[in-house]
C-alpha positions in Angstrom: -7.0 17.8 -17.6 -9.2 14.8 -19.0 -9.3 11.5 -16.6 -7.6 8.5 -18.4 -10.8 6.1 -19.3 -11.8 3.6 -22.0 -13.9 4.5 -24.4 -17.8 2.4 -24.9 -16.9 -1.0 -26.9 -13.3 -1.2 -25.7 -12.5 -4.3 -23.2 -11.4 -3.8 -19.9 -10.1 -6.5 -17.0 -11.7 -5.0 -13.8 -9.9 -6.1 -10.5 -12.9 -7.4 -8.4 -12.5 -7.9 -4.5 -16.0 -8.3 -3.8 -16.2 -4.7 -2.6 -18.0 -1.9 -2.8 -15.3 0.1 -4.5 -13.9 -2.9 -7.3 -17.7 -3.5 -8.0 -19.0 0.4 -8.7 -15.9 0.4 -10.9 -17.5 -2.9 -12.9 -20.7 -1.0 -13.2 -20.1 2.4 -14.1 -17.3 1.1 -16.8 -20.6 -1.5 -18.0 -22.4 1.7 -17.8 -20.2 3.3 -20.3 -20.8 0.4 -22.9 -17.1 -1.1 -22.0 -16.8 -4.4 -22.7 -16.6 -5.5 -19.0 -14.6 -8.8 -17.9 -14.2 -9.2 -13.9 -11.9 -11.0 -11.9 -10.9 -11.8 -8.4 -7.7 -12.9 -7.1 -7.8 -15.8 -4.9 -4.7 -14.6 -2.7 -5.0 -15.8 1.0 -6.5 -18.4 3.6 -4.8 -18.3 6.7 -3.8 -22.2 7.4 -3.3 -21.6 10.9 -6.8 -23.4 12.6 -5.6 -20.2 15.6 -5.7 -17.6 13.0 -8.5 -15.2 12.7 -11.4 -15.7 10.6 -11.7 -13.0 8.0 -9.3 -11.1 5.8 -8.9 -11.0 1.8 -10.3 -13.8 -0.8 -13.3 -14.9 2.0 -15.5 -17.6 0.2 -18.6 -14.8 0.9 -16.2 -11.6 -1.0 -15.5 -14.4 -4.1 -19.2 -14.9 -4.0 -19.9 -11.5 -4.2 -18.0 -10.6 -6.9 -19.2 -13.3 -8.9 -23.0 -12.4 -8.0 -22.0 -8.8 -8.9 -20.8 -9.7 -12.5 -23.8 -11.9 -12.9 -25.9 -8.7 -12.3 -24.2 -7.4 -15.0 -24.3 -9.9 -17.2 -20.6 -10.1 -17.7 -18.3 -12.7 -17.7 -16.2 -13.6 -14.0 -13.0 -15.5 -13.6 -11.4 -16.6 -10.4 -7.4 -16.6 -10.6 -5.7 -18.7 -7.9 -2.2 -16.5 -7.2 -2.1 -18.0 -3.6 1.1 -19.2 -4.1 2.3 -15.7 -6.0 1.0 -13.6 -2.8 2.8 -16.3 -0.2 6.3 -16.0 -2.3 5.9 -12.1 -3.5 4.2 -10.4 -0.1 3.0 -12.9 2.7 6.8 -14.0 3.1 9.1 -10.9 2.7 6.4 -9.4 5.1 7.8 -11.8 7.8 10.9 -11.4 7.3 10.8 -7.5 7.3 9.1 -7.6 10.9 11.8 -10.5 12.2 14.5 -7.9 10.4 13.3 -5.2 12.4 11.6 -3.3 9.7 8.2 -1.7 9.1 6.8 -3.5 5.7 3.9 -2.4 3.4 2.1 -5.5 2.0 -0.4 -3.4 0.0 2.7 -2.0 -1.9 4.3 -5.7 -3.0 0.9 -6.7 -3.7 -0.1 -4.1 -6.6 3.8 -4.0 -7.6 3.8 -8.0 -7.8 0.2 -9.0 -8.9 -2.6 -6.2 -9.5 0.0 -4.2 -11.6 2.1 -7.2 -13.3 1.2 -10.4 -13.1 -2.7 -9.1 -13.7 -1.6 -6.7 -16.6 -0.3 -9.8 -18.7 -3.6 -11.9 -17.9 -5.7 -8.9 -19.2 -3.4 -8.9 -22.3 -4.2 -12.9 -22.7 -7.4 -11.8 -22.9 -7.4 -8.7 -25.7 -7.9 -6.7 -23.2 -6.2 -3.6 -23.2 -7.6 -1.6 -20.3 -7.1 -3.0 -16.6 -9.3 -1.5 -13.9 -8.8 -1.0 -10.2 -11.4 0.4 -7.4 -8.1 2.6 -6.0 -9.3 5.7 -5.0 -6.8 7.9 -7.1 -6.3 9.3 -11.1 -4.5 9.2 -14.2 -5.1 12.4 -15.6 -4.2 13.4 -19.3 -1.7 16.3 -19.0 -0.2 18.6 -21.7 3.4 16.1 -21.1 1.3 12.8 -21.2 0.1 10.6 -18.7 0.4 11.3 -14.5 -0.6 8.9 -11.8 -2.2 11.6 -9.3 -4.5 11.2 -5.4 -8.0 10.6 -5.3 -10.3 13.5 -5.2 -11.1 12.1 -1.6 -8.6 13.1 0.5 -9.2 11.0 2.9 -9.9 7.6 0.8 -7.1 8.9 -1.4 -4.7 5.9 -2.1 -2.0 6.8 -4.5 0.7 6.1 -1.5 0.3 2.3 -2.4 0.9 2.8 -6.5 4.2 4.0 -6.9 5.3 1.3 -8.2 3.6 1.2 -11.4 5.5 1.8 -14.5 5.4 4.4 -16.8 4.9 2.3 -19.2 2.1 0.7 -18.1 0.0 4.1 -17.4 -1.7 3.8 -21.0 -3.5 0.6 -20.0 -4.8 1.4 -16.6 -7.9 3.3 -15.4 -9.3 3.6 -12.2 -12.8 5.1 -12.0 -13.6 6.2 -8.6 -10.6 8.4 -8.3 -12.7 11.5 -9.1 -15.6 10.6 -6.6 -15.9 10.9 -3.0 -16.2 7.9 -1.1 -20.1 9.2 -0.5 -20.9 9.5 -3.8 -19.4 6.3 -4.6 -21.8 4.4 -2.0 -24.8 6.5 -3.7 -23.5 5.7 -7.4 -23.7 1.6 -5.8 -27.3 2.7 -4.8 -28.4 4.1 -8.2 -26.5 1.1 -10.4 -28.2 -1.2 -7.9 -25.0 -3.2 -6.7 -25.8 -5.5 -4.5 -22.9 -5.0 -2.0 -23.4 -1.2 -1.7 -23.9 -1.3 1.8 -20.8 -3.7 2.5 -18.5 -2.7 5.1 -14.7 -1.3 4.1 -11.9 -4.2 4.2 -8.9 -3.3 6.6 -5.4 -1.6 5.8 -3.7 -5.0 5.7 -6.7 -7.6 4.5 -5.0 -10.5 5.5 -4.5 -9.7 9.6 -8.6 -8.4 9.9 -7.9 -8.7 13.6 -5.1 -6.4 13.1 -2.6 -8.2 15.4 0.4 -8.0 13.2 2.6 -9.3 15.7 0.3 -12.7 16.3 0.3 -13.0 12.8 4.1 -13.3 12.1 4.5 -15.5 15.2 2.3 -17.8 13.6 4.0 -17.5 10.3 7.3 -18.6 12.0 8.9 -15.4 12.7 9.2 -14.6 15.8 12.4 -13.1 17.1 14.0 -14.3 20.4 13.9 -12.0 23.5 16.6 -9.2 24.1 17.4 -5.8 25.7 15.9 -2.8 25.8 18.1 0.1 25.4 18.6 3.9 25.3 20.7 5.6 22.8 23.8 5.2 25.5 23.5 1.9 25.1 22.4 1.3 28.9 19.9 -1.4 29.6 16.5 -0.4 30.9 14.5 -3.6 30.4 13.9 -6.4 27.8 11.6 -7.3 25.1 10.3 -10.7 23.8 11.1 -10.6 20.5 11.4 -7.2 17.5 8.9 -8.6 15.5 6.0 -7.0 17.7 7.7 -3.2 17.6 8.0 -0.2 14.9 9.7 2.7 14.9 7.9 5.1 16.7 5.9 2.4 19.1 5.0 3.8 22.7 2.2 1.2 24.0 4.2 -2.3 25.5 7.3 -1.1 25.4 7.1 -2.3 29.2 9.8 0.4 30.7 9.5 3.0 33.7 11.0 6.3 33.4 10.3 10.1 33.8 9.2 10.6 30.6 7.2 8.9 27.7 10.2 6.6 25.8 9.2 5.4 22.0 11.1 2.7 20.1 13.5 5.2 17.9 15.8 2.3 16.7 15.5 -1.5 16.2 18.9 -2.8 15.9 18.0 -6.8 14.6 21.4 -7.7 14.4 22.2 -7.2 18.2 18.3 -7.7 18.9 17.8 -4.8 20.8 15.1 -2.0 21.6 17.0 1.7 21.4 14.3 3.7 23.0 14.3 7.5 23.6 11.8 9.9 24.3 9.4 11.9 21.5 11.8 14.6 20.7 14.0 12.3 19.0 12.3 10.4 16.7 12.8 13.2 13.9 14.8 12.6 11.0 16.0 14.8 8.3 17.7 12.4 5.9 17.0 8.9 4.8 17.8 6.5 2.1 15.8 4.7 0.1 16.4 1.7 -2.5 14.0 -0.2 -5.2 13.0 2.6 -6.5 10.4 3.3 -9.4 10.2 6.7 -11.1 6.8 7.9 -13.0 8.4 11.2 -13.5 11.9 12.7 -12.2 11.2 16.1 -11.0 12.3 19.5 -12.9 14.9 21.5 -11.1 12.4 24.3 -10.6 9.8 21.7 -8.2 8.7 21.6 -5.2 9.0 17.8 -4.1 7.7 16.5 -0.8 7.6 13.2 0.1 5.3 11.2 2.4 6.7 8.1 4.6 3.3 6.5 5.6 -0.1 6.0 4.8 -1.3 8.8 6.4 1.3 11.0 6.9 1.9 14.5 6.0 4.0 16.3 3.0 7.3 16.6 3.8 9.0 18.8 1.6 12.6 18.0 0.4 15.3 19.9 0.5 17.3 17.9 -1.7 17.1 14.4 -3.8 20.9 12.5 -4.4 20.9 9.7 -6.9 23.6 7.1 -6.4 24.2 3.9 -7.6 20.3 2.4 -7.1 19.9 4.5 -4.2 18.3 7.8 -3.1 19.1 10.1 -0.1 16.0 12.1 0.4 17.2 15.0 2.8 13.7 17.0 4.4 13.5 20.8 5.3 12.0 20.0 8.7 12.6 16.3 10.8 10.1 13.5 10.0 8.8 11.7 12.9 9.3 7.6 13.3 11.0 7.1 9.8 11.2 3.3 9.6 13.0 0.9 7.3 10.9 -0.6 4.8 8.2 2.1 5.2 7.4 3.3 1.8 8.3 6.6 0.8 6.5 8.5 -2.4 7.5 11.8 -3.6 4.6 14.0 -4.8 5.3 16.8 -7.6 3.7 20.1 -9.0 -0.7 19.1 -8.6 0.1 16.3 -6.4 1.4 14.2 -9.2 3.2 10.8 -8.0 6.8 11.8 -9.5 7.9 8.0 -7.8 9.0 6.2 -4.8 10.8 3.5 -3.6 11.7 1.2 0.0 13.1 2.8 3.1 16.9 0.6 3.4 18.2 3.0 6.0 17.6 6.1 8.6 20.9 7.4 9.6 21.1 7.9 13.6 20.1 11.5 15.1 
């Protein structure tokens, strides 16, 4: 199978976040004789004067990026989508962890912006290729285009592009996905790039302290303070607020008792903690809603599905389509299944076949 790349003279947008990754993909598509045109997304400044310093869209990452093209000698625009990435994923991640859910920001954000809004300002500018540092591949297959992992397992990052459209397969590319991340910072070496020795951004680039819970409270959504509960419904302690818990949560839970207890439910409407120890936090059936399918799979596949980042294959034992919604059933239970995690089914070679938002986990 050939990977899906532009061919010398044809223009391609690449996504540029001032990073090691987006910038390697600028020069080894300049190496190739594309017709090169980078850009950066100006998405986020935290406005709180208590907020961390850091995250995405730093004055020093725009800087790079714009030094990077200038090595390059290609041309570099700065898009302000601030308002876009406050209205399409700073605000519905709020309101997911005020809800009680588990949200993934990196999801909305390629969905909303890299893979939409970005697409139609590479078309503005007759460019029909759009480039992305993601460490993963769109392979040319013998049935047409698949969305597939990196090569690096453990940089791989097709979790975070199910959402994609078919239709929009022909115009994407993203050049690292057949590299290891090693290579990758020896191919920055070789091309020169000036950031080649620049640290990885974080999971979620707009927390870089990583305290999710600070940053909704500072975003105004914080939840009051309620009970702690078991799956009896008996009261074992409280909790100052839902917004600072996930499913599957041990540390600051804050209650004694003979055994390790993990958040296994949080029920926002009655603002409550279930708890319960690590043998129940399996689940073998779960529904999920806005859903995108690449492929749907053939009767004969082997499907598994993956809830998280960095979780492992789960293979299904059966897929029910109904009115919007899937109920995704696993052969074995799934640890921690949270609403709003993402959930992407993988096919025959590790192809993305789709994926879609967790709505609901029925209770053990």
């Amino acid at each position: 199978m050939e990977l899906h790349l532009p061919q010398p003279g044809e223009r391609v947008v690449v996504a540029m976040s001032g990073g090691v990754d987006s910038s390697v993909a600028a020069a080894l598509l300049h190496e190739r004789g594309c017709d090169v045109i980078g850009i950066t997304l100006s998405l986020w400044e935290d406005p709180d004067p208590e907020g961390p310093d850091g995250g995405c869209c730093t004055p020093a990452d725009i800087l790079d990026a714009r030094r990077v093209c200038r090595d390059l000698g290609v041309p570099h625009y700065l898009l302000n989508y601030r308002e876009h990435f406050q209205a399409e994923v700073i605000d519905p991640f709020v309101a997911a962890y005020r809800n009680g859910e588990t949200p993934n920001p990196c999801v909305r954000c390629n969905n909303h912006l890299k893979f939409d809004r970005l697409l139609h300002r590479a078309q503005e500018l007759d460019a029909p290729w759009l480039a992305t540092g993601h460490y993963a591949r769109i392979l040319r297959g013998p049935h047409g285009l698949e969305l597939r992992g990196g090569v690096d397992a453990r940089k791989d990052q097709s979790y975070f592009l199910y959402g994609i459209r078919a239709s929009a397969l022909p115009r994407l590319c993203f050049p690292l996905g057949h590299l290891e991340k090693a290579t990758v910072r020896a191919e920055a070496e070789r091309l020169q790039v000036r950031v080649s020795a620049k640290p990885d951004s974080q999971d979620v680039c707009f927390i870089p302290d990583g305290d999710t819970a600070g940053f909704v409270t500072r975003q105004g959504g914080a939840g009051a303070p309620g009970e702690i509960v078991d799956e009896q419904g008996r009261v074992l302690g409280r909790h100052q607020g839902v917004h600072a818990f996930t499913v599957g949560q041990r540390k600051g839970i804050g209650v004694a008792a003979p055994e390790p207890l993990y958040v296994q439910r949080i029920d926002a409407g009655r603002n409550r903690l279930v708890v319960a120890g690590g043998a129940r936090l399996g689940a073998t059936e779960f529904i999920a809603h806005d859903w995108n399918w690449l492929r749907r799979p053939r009767s004969d596949e082997e499907v598994v599905a993956r809830v998280r980042y960095r979780g492992g294959p789960a293979p299904l034992e059966s897929i029910d389509e109904q009115d919007g919604r899937i109920t995704l059933r696993s052969v074995r239970p799934v640890r921690a299944v949270a609403p709003g995690q993402a959930v992407v089914l993988y096919g025959t070679g590790g192809q993305v076949l789709g994926g879609g938002t967790i709505a609901s986990v029925p209770a053990p």
